[in-house]
C-alpha angles and dihedrals in degrees: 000000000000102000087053086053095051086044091054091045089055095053099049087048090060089037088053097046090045088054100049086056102060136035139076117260119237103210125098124261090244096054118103099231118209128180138208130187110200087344096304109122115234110240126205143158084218114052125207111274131199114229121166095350089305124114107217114199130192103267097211090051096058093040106056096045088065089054097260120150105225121196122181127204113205094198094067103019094235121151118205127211121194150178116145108314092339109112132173118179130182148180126220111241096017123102097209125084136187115217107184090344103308126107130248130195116226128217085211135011125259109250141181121257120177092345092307126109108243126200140180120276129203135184104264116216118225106286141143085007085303119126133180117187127186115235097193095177087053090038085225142143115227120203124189126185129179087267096110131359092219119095121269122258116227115214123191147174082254098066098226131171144287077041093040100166117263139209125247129193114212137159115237129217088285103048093257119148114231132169110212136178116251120249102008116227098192117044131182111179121177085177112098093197101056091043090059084057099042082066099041086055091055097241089108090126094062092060114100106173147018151185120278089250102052107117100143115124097024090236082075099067085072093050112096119272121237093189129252123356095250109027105041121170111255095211097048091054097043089056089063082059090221113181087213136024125205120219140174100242104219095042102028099097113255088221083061094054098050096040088056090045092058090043093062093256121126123228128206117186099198110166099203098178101081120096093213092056096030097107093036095057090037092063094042094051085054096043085059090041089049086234103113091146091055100048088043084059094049093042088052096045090047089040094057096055092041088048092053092049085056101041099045090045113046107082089059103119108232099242086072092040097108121231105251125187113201112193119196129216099289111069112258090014108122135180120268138171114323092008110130086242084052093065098036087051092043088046092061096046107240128129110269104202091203096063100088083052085092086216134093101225105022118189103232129191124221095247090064094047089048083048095055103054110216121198092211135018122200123192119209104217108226116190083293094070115048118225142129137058106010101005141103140251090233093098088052108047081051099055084038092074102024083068094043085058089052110131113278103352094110077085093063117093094225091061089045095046090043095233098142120133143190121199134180130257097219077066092039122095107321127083084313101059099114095062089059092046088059087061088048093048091047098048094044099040112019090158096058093045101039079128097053125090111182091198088067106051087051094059099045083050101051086040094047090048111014110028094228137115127234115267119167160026110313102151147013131239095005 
């Protein structure tokens, strides 16, 4: 009996996929098409769009909401569908698709919008225990699988019933109380970090606004600006109209705070940079977005590769820990006790010579660097220094040297030795740490991580999340 259900569920897998490759659409071009699978409203920077009769959906979206795993090769622009031995692979620009190697004939190429690989859809007839229905008055596409017997609950921006938007009451990273709407439909978040995760979650629609520097994942840079992380403008944000804002708690200005929240706008501080409180801010940033499997997901695949830097790590007797000197954006700030660098650097096992400092960002001089003695240096690159997706490694290279010629630092062992980094900020610290953990891991212990290739990791993980492909500058040297 099992193996026949798992055989059923192969084949409406294939069906469905079939199905989403090929078929006009029926709406007009002026209706604002939304889509649920099993009452769960599908959520994408890049909507469905009409374009000669035929409705194009975002091919990972649907995907993945059907529990498909989705890779894309650049090179030759194939997108690749999977779930067991179901495959459906695809190439932008041909008509023609392979779903479990054989080959399918479609009414319209797939193409690229916004960066996503958009394909047909067609109203798919009962078959196999799947459904679509047509809400007309909703303007929405309704999918059921055999996932559940009970009807499926359309949720909307609307808020209508039977889904009305509830209230929710959680503690931010700084054990504030706060009551917040959930999910939130209207989202202004000054808080990079929590942006990049917003997106990652899949509620990226709901976000309205955002700070001046948010620029991860590149469909941010469209969405309107509020002003600086920690000083926003309040106007500005109370003409969006969000019903919460996202800030990071010891930069956001208190005076902010306190003008949104009489103004009736909640206001969560999650911090969402520091690798101790990483897993905690990431689930209650899903709790509030209504996506705790998703941030599960994202907390289990950030907790395996933490894990494996400790545990690797913490035999190592301190005496062969090296000295390591991790300078932030600013020039002689390095990174003490609490700081969001402290912990990365604690959670790879090395000696942080900031960390007696008793401070989190400690302003440092060049003769007390000269006098520790670091074995290696890291730099973390602000907005001053380039780096990162689409950019190249140019600013780098220049800060690179113009460290190395710093007065008297031709006497540390991490200049001799030519041990000297530069990382991006979009790697340090933030949902993307352990990315740059794996860098640390690799420069200061290239014995113990032979296995490791951060790269890789940062692609899995942008692919996994983000359904984008690394592009870019994120360190020097590697």
């Amino acid at each position: 009996m099992l193996k026949s259900k798992k055989v059923v569920h192969f084949w409406l897998l294939t069906a469905f996929l079939l199905a989403l490759l090929g078929g006009k659409g029926i709406l007009p071009a002026e209706a604002a098409i939304t889509i649920t699978i099993d009452g769960e409203r599908l959520s994408g920077d890049t909507p469905p769009v009409i374009e000669g009769g035929y409705t194009l959906v975002p091919l990972r979206t649907i995907f993945e909401a059907l529990g498909a795993e989705v890779h894309w090769d650049e090179k030759t622009r194939t997108v690749t569908g999977s779930k067991g031995t179901a495959t459906v692979k695809l190439v932008i620009g041909e008509k023609t698709a392979y779903v479990s190697g054989k080959p399918v004939t479609l009414d319209v190429a797939g193409k690229m919008i916004n960066g996503r690989t958009m394909v047909p859809l067609r109203f798919i007839g009962e078959a196999l225990g799947a459904k679509v229905d047509w809400n007309g008055a909703q303007r929405m596409v309704v999918i059921r699988t055999d996932r559940g017997s009970a009807p499926a609950v359309i949720r909307t921006d609307e808020g209508s019933a039977p889904a009305a938007q509830r209230r929710i009451t959680i503690k931010d990273s700084h054990g504030r109380t706060v009551r917040v709407p959930s999910p939130p439909k209207r989202i202004v978040s000054v808080n990079s970090d929590v942006t990049e995760l917003i997106y990652a979650l899949g509620l990226q629609d709901r976000i309205v606004g955002v700070s001046d520097t948010a620029d991860f994942p590149p469909p941010v840079k469209d969405k309107p600006k509020v002003g600086r992380s920690f000083t926003p403008s309040v106007e500005r944000i109370l003409a969006l109209k969000p019903d919460v804002v996202f800030g990071y708690g010891k930069f956001l200005k208190p005076e902010i705070v306190a003008q949104l929240e009489r103004s009736g706008v909640p206001v969560v501080l999650l911090d969402c940079y520091k690798i101790e409180t990483m897993a905690q801010d990431i689930r209650t940033l899903g709790l509030i977005l209504n996506r705790q499997k998703k941030a599960e997901a994202y907390v289990a695949y950030f907790e395996k590769y933490r894990k494996m830097f400790e545990e690797r790590t913490k035999n190592i007797p301190l005496a062969k820990r090296p000295r390591v000197y991790l300078e932030l954006y600013s020039d002689y700030v390095g990174s003490g006790p609490g700081s969001g660098g402290g912990q990365m650097l604690g959670a790879v096992g090395v000696q942080n010579i900031a960390e007696d400092l008793r401070v989190p960002f400690p302003k440092v001089n060049p003769e007390w660097v000269v006098a520790q003695d670091p074995q290696v240096i890291i730099k973390a690159c602000g907005t001053a220094i380039p780096s990162g997706y689409g950019e190249g490694a140019d600013a780098m290279v220049k800060k690179r040297r113009e460290m190395m010629r710093r007065p008297g630092w031709d006497r540390i062992t991490a200049v001799r030795q030519g041990k000297v980094y530069l990382l991006s900020s979009e790697i340090y610290t933030g949902p993307r740490a352990i990315v740059g953990m794996a860098y640390f891991a690799k420069w200061v212990y290239p014995d113990a991580f032979k296995d490791v290739n951060p790269e890789a990791i940062h692609q899995e993980m942008l692919q996994k999340f983000h359904g984008i492909e690394v592009k870019g500058a994120y360190v020097y040297p590697e």
